[in-house]
PyMOL CGO cylinders between C-alpha atoms (Angstrom):
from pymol import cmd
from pymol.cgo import CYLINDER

trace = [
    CYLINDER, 14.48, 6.55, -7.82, 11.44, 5.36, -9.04, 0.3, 1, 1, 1, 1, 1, 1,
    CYLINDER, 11.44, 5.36, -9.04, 7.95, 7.60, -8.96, 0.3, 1, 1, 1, 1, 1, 1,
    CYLINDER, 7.95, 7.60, -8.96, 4.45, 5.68, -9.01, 0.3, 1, 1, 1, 1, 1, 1,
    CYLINDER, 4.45, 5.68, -9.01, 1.46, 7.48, -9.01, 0.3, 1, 1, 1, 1, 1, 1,
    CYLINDER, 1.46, 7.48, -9.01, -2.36, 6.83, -10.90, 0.3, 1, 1, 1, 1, 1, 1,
    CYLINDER, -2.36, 6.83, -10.90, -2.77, 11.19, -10.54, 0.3, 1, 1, 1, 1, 1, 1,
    CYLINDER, -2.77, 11.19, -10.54, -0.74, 12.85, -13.58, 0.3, 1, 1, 1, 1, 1, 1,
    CYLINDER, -0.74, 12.85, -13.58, -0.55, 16.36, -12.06, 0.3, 1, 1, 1, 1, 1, 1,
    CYLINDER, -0.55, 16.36, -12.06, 1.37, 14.50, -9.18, 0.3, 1, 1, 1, 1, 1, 1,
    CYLINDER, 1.37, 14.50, -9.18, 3.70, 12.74, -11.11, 0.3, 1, 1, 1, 1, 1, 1,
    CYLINDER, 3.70, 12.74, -11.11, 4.66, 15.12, -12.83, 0.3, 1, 1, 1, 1, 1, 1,
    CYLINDER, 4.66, 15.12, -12.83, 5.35, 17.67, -9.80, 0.3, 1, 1, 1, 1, 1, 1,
    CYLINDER, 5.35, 17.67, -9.80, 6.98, 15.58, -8.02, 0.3, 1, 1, 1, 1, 1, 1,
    CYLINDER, 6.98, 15.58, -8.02, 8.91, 14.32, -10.56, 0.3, 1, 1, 1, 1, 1, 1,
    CYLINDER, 8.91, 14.32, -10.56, 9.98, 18.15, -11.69, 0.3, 1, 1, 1, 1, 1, 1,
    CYLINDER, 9.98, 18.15, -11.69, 10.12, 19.00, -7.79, 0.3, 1, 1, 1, 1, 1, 1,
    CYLINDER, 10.12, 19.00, -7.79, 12.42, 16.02, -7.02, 0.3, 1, 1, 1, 1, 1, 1,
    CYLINDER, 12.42, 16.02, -7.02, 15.34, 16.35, -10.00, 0.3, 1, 1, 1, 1, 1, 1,
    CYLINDER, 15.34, 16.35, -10.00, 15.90, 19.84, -8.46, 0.3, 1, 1, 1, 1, 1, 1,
    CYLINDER, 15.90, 19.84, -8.46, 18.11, 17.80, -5.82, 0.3, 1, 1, 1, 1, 1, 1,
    CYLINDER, 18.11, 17.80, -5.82, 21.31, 17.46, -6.84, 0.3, 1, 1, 1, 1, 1, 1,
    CYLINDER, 21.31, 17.46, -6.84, 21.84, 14.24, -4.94, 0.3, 1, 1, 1, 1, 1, 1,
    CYLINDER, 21.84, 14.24, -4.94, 18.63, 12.65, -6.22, 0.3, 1, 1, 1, 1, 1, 1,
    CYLINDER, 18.63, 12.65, -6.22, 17.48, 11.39, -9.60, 0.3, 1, 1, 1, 1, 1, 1,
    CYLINDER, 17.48, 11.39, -9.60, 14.35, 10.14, -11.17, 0.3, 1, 1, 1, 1, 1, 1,
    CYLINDER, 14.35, 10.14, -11.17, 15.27, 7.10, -13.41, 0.3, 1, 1, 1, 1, 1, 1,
    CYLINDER, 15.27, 7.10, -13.41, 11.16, 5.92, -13.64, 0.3, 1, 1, 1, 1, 1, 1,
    CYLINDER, 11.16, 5.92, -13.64, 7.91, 6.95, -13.42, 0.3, 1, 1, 1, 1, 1, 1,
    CYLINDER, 7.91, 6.95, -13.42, 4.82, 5.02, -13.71, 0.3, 1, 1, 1, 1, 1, 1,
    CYLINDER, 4.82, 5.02, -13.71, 1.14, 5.80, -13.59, 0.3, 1, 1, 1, 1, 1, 1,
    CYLINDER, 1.14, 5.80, -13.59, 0.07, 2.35, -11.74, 0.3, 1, 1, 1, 1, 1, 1,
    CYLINDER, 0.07, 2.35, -11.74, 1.69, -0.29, -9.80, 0.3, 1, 1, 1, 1, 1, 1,
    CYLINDER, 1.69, -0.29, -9.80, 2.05, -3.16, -12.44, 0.3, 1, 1, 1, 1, 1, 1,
    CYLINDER, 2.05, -3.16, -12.44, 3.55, -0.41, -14.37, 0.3, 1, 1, 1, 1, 1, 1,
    CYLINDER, 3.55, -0.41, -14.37, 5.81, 0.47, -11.53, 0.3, 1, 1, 1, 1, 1, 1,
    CYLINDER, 5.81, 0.47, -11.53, 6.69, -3.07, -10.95, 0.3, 1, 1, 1, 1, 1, 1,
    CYLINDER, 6.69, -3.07, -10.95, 7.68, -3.88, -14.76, 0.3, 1, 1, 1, 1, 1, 1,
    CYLINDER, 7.68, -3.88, -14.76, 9.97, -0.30, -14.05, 0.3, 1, 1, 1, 1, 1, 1,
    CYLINDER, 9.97, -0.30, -14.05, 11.55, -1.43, -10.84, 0.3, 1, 1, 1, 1, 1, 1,
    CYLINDER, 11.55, -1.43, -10.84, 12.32, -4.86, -12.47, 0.3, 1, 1, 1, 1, 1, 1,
    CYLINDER, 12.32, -4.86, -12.47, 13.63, -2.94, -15.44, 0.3, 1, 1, 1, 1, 1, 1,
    CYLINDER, 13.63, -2.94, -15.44, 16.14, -0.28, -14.02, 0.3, 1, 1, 1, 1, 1, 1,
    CYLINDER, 16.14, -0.28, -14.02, 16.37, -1.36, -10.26, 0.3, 1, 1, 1, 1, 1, 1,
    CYLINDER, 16.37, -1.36, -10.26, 16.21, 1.87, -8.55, 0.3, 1, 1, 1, 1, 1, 1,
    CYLINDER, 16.21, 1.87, -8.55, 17.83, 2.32, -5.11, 0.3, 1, 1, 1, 1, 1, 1,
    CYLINDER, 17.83, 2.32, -5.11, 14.15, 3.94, -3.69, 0.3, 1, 1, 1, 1, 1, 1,
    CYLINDER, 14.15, 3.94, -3.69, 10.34, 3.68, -5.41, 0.3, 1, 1, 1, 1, 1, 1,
    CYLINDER, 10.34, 3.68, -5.41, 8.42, 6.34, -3.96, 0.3, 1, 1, 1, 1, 1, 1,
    CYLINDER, 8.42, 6.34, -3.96, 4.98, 4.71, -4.16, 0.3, 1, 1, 1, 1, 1, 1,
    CYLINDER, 4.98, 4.71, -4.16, 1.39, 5.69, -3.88, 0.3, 1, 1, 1, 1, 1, 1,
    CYLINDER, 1.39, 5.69, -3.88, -0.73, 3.95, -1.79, 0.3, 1, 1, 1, 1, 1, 1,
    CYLINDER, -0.73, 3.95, -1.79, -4.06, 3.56, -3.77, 0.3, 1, 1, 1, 1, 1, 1,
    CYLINDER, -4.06, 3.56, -3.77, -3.39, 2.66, -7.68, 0.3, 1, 1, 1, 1, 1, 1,
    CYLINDER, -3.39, 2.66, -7.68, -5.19, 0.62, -10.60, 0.3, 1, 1, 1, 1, 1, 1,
    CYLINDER, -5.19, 0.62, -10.60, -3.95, -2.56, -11.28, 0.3, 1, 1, 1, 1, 1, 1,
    CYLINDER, -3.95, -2.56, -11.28, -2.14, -2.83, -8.05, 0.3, 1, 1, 1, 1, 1, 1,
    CYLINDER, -2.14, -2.83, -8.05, -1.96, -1.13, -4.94, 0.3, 1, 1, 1, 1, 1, 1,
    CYLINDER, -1.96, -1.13, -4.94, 1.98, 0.62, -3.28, 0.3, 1, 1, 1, 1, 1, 1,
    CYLINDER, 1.98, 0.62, -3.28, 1.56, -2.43, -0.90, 0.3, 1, 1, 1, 1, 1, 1,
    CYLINDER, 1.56, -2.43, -0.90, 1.22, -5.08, -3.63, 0.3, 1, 1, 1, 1, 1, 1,
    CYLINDER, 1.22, -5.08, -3.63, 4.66, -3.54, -4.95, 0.3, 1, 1, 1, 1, 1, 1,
    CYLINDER, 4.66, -3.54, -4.95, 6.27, -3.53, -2.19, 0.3, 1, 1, 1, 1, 1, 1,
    CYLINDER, 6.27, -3.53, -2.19, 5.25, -7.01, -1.49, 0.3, 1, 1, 1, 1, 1, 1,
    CYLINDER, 5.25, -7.01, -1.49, 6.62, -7.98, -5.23, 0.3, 1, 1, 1, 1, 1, 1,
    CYLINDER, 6.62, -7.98, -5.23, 9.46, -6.06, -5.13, 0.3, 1, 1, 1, 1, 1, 1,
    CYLINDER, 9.46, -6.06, -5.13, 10.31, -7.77, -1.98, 0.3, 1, 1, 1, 1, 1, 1,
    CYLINDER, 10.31, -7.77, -1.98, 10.38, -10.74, -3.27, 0.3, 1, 1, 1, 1, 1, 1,
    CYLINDER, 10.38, -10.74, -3.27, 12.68, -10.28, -6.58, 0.3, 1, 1, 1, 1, 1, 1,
    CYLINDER, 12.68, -10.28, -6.58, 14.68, -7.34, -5.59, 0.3, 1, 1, 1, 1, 1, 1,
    CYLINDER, 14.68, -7.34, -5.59, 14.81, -7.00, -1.87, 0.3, 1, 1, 1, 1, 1, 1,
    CYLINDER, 14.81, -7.00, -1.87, 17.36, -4.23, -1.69, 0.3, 1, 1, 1, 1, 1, 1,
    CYLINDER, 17.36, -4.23, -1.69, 14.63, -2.25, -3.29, 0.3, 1, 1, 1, 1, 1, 1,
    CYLINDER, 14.63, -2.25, -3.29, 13.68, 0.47, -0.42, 0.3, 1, 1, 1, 1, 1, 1,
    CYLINDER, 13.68, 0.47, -0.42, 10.21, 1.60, -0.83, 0.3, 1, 1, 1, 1, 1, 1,
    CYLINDER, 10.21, 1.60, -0.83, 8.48, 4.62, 0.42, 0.3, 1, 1, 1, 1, 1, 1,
    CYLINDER, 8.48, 4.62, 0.42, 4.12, 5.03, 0.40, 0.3, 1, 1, 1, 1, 1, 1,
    CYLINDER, 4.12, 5.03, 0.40, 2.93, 8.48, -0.10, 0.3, 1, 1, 1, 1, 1, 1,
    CYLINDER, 2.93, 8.48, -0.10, -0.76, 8.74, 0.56, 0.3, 1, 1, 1, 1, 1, 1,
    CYLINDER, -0.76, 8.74, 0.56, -3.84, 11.55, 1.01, 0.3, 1, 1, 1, 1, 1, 1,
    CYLINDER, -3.84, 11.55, 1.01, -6.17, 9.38, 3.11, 0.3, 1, 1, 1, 1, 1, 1,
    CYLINDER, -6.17, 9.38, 3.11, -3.98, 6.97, 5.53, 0.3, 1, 1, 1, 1, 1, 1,
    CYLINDER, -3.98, 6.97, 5.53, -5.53, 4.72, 8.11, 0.3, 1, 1, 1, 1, 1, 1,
    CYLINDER, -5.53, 4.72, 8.11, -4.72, 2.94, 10.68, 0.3, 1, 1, 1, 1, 1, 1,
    CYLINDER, -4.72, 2.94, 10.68, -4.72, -0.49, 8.83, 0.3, 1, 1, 1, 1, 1, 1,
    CYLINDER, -4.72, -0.49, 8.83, -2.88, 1.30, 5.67, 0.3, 1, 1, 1, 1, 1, 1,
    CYLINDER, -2.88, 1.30, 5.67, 0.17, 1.88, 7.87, 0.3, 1, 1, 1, 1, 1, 1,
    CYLINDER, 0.17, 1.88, 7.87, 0.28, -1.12, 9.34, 0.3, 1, 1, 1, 1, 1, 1,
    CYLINDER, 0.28, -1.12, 9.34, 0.16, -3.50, 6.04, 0.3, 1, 1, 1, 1, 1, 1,
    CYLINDER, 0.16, -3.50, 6.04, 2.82, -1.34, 4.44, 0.3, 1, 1, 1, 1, 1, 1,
    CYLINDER, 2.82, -1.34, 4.44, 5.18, -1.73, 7.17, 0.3, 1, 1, 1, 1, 1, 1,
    CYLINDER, 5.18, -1.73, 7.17, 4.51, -5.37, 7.55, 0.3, 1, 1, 1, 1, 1, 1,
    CYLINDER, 4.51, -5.37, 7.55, 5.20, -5.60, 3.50, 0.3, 1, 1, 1, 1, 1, 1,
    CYLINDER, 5.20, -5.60, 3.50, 8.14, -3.74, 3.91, 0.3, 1, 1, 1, 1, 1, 1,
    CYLINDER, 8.14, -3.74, 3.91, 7.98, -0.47, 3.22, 0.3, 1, 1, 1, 1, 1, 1,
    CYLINDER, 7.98, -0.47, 3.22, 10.85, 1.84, 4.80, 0.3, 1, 1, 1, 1, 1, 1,
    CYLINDER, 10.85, 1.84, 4.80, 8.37, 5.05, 4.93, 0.3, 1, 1, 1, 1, 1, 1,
    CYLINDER, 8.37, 5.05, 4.93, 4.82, 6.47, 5.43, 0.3, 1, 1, 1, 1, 1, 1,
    CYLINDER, 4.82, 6.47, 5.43, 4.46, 10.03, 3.94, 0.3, 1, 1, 1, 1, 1, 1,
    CYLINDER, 4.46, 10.03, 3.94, 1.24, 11.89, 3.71, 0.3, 1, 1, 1, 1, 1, 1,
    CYLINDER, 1.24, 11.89, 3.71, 1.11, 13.76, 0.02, 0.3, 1, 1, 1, 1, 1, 1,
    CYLINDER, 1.11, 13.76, 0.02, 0.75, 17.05, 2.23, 0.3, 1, 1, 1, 1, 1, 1,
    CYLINDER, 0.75, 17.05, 2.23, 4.26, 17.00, 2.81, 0.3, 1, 1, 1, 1, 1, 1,
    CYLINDER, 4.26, 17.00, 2.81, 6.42, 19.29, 0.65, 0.3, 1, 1, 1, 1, 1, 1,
    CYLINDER, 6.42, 19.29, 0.65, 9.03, 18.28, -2.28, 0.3, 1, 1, 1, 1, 1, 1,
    CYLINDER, 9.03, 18.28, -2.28, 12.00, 19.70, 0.56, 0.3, 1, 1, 1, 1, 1, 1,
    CYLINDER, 12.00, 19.70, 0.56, 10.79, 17.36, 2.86, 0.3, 1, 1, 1, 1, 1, 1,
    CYLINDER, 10.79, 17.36, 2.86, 10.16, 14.14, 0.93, 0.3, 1, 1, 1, 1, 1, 1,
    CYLINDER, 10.16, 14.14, 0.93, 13.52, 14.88, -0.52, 0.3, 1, 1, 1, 1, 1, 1,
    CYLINDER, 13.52, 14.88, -0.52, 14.98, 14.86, 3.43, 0.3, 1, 1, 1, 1, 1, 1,
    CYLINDER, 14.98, 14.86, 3.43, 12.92, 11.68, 4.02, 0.3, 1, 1, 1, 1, 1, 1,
    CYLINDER, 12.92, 11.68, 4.02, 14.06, 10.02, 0.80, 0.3, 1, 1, 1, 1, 1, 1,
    CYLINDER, 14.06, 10.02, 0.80, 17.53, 10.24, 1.95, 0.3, 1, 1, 1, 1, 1, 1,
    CYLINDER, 17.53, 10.24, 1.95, 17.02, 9.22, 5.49, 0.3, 1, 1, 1, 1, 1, 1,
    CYLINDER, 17.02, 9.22, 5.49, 15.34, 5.98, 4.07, 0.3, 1, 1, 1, 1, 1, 1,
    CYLINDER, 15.34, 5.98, 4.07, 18.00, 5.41, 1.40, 0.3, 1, 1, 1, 1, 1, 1,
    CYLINDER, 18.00, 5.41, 1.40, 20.53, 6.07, 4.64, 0.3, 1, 1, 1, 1, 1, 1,
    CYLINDER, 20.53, 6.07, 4.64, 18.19, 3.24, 5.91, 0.3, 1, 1, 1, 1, 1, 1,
    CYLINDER, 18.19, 3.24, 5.91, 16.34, 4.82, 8.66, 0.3, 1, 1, 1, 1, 1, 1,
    CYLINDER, 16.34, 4.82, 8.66, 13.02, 4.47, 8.54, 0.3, 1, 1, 1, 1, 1, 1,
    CYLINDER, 13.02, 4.47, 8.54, 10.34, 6.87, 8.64, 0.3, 1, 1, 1, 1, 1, 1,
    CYLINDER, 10.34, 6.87, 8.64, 6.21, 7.56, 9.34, 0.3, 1, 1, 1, 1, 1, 1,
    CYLINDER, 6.21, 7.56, 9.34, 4.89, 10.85, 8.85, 0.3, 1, 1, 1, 1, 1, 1,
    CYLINDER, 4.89, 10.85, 8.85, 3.73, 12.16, 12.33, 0.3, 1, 1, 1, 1, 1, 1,
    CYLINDER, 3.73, 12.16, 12.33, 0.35, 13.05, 11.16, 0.3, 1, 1, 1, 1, 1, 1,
    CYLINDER, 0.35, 13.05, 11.16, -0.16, 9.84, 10.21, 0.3, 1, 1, 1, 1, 1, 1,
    CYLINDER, -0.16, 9.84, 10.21, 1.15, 8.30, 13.49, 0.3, 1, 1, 1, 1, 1, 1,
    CYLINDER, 1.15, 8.30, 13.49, -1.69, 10.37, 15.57, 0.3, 1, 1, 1, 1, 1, 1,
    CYLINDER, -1.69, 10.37, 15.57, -4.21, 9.22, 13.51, 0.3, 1, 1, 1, 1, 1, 1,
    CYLINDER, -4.21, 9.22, 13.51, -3.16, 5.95, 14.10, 0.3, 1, 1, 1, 1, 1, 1,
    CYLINDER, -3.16, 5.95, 14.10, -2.75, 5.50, 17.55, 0.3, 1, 1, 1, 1, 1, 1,
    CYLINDER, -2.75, 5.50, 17.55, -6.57, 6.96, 17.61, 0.3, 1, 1, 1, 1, 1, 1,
    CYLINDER, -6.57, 6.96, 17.61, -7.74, 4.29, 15.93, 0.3, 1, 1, 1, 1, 1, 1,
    CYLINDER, -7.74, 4.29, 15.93, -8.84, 0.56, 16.94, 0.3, 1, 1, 1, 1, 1, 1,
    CYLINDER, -8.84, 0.56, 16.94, -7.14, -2.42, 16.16, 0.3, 1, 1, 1, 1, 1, 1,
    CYLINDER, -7.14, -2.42, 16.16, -8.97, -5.08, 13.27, 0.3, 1, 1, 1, 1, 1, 1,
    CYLINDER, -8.97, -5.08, 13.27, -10.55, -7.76, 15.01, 0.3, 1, 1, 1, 1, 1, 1,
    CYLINDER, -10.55, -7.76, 15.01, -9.54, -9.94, 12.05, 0.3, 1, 1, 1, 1, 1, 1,
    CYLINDER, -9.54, -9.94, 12.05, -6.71, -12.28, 11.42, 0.3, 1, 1, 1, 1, 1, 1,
    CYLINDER, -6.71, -12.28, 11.42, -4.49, -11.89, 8.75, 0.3, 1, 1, 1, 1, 1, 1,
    CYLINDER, -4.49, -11.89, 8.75, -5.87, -14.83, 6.61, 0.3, 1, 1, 1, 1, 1, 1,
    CYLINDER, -5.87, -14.83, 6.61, -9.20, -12.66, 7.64, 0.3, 1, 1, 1, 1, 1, 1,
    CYLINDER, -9.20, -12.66, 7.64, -8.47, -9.62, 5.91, 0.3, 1, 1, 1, 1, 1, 1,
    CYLINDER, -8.47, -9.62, 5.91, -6.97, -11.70, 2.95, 0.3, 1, 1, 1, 1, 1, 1,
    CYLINDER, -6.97, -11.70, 2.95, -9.79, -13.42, 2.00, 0.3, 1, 1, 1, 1, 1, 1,
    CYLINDER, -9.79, -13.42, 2.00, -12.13, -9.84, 2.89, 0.3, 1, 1, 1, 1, 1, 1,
    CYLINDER, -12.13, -9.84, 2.89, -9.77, -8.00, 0.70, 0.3, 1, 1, 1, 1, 1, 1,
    CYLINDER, -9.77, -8.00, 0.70, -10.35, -10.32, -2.52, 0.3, 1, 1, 1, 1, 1, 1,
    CYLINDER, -10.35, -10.32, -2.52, -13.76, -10.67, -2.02, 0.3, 1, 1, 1, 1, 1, 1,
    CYLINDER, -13.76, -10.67, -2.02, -14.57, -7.46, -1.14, 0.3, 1, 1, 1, 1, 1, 1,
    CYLINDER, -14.57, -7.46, -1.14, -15.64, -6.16, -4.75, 0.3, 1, 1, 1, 1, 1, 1,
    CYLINDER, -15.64, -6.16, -4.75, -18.07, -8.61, -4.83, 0.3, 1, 1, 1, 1, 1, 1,
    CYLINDER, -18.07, -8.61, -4.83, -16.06, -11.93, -6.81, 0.3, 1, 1, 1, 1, 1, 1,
    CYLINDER, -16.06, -11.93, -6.81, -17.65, -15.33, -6.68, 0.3, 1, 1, 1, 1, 1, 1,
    CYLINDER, -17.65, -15.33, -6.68, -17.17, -17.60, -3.91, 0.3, 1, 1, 1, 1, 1, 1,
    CYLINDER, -17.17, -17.60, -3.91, -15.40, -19.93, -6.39, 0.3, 1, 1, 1, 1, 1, 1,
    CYLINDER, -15.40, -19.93, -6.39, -13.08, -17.08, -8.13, 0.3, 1, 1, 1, 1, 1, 1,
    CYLINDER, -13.08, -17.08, -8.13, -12.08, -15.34, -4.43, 0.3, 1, 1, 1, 1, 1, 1,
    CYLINDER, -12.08, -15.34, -4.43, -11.25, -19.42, -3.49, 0.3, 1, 1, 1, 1, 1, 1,
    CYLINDER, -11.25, -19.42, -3.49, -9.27, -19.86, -6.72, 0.3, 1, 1, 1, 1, 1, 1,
    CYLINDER, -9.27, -19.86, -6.72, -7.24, -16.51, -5.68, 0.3, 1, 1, 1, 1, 1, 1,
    CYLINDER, -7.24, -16.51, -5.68, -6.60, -17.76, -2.34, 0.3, 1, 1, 1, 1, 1, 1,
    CYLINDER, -6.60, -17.76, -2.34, -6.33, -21.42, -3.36, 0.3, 1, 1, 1, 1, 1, 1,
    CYLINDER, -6.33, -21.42, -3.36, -8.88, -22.50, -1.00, 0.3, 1, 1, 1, 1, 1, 1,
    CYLINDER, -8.88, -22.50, -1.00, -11.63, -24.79, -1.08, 0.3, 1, 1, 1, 1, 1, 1,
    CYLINDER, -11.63, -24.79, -1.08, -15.11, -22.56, -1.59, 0.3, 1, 1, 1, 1, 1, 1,
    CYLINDER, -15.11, -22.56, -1.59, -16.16, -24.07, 2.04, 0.3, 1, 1, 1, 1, 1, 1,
    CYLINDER, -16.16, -24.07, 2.04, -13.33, -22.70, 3.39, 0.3, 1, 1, 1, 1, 1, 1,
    CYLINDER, -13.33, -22.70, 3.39, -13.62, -19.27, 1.85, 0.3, 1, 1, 1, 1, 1, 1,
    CYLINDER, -13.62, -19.27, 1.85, -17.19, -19.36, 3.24, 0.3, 1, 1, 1, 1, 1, 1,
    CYLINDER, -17.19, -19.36, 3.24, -16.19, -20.24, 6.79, 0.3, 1, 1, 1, 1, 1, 1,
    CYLINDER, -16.19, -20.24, 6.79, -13.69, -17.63, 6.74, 0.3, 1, 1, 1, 1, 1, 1,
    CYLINDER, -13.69, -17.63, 6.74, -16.57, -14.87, 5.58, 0.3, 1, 1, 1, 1, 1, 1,
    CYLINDER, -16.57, -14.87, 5.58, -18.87, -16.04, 7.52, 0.3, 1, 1, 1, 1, 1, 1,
    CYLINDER, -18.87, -16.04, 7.52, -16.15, -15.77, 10.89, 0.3, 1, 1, 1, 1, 1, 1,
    CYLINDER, -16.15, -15.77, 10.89, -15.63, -12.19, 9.42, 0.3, 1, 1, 1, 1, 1, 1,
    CYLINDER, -15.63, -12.19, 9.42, -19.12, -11.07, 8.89, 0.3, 1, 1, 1, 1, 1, 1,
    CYLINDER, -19.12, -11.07, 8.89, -19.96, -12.38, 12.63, 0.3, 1, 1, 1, 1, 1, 1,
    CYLINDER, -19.96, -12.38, 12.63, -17.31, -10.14, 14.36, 0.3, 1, 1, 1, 1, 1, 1,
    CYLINDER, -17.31, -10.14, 14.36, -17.98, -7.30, 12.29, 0.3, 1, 1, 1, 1, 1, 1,
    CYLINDER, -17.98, -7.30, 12.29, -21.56, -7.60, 13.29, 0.3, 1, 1, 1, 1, 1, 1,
    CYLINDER, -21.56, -7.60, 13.29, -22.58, -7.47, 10.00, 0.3, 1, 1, 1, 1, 1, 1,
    CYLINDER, -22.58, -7.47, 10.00, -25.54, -9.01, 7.77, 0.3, 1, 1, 1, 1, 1, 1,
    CYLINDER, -25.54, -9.01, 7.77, -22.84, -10.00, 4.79, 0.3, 1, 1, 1, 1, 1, 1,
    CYLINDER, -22.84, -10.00, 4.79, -19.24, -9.99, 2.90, 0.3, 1, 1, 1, 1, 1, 1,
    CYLINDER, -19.24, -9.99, 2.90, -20.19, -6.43, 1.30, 0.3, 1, 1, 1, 1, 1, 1,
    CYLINDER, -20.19, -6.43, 1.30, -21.41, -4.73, 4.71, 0.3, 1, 1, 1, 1, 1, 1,
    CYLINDER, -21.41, -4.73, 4.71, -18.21, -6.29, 6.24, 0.3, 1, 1, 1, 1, 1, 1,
    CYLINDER, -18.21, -6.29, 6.24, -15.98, -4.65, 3.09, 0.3, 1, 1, 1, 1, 1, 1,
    CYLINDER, -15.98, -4.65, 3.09, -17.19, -1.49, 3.51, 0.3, 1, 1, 1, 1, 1, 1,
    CYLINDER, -17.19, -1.49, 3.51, -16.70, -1.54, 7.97, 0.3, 1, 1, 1, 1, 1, 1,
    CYLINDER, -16.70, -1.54, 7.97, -13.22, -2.95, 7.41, 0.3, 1, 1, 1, 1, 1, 1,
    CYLINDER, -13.22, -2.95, 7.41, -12.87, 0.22, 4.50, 0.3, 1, 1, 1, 1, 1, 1,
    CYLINDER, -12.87, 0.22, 4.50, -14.04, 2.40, 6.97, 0.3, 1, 1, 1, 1, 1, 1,
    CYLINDER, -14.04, 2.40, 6.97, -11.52, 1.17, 9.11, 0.3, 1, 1, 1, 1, 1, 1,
    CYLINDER, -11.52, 1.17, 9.11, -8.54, 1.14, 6.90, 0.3, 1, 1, 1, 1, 1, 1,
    CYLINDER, -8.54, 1.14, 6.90, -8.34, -3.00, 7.50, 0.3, 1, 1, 1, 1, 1, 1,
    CYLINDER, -8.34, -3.00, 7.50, -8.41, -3.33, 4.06, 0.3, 1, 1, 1, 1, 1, 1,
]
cmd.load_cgo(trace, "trace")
């Protein structure tokens, strides 16, 4: 399996805490998710135990690559702050679990070999908290275009990125910003953060 994880301390634990399984072996481990990516492409592992929030790109972003190249590629998120919005992206990209870091090595090692079994798993914490929480009002083009604009990029660059026409890119933040009830593109960032949406 594959490891990917921007926090050292965690890497390295559960890399230690994971070879302890005789059944299960660490072949990677990367410290963001291009890193992880260039890995998976590398050595092809049959899992890549990903977390969610990582420089250069996100456990969803990977999944959504990996999916593309090397579908057979089964891909677990571990994360410390899920939301409702998290869950629901990774599962659309294709992820095959939803584990909170507060579960323990024993566990993760059960759930790793469910999901390589292919069953599919979400931690149950994780499902409270998200059938708490409100549905995004957004589309998906919505929270695409909110997602790359939302640390502030030009109109032109964020219509570039979504190869749009700026008008369009407008229109779409402008649609976003209204049912967000919110003055502009960084008020409506932060809400949909708040939110897990993006």
């Amino acid at each position: 399996m594959l490891l990917a994880d921007d926090e050292k301390l965690i890497l390295e634990a559960l890399s230690v805490l994971l070879a302890m399984q005789d059944d299960l072996e660490v072949v990677a481990v990367a410290e963001n998710g291009l890193k992880a990516v260039e890995l998976a492409k590398m050595c092809v592992p049959d899992i890549c135990v990903l977390d969610l929030r990582m420089p250069g790109a996100d456990g969803i972003s990977v999944i959504k690559n990996l999916r593309r190249t090397h579908p057979t590629i089964r891909c677990i998120i571990i994360t410390s702050n899920a939301k409702h919005g998290h869950l629901k992206q990774a599962m659309t990209a294709g992820a095959r679990g939803f584990v909170s870091k507060g579960t323990s090595a024993e566990e993760l090692a059960h759930i790793i070999r469910m999901v390589y079994g292919g069953a599919r798993y979400v931690d149950p914490d994780v499902m409270a908290d998200v059938i708490s929480v409100e549905e995004s009002p957004l589309t998906r083009r919505e929270t695409d275009i909110l997602t790359l604009a939302a640390d502030g990029a030009p109109i032109d660059e964020v219509a570039q990125r979504a190869v749009l026409a700026p008008g369009t890119v407008r229109n779409y933040l402008s649609s976003i910003t209204v049912k967000l009830k919110v003055a502009n593109r960084h008020e409506a960032a932060h809400v949909a953060r708040q939110h897990g949406w993006i």
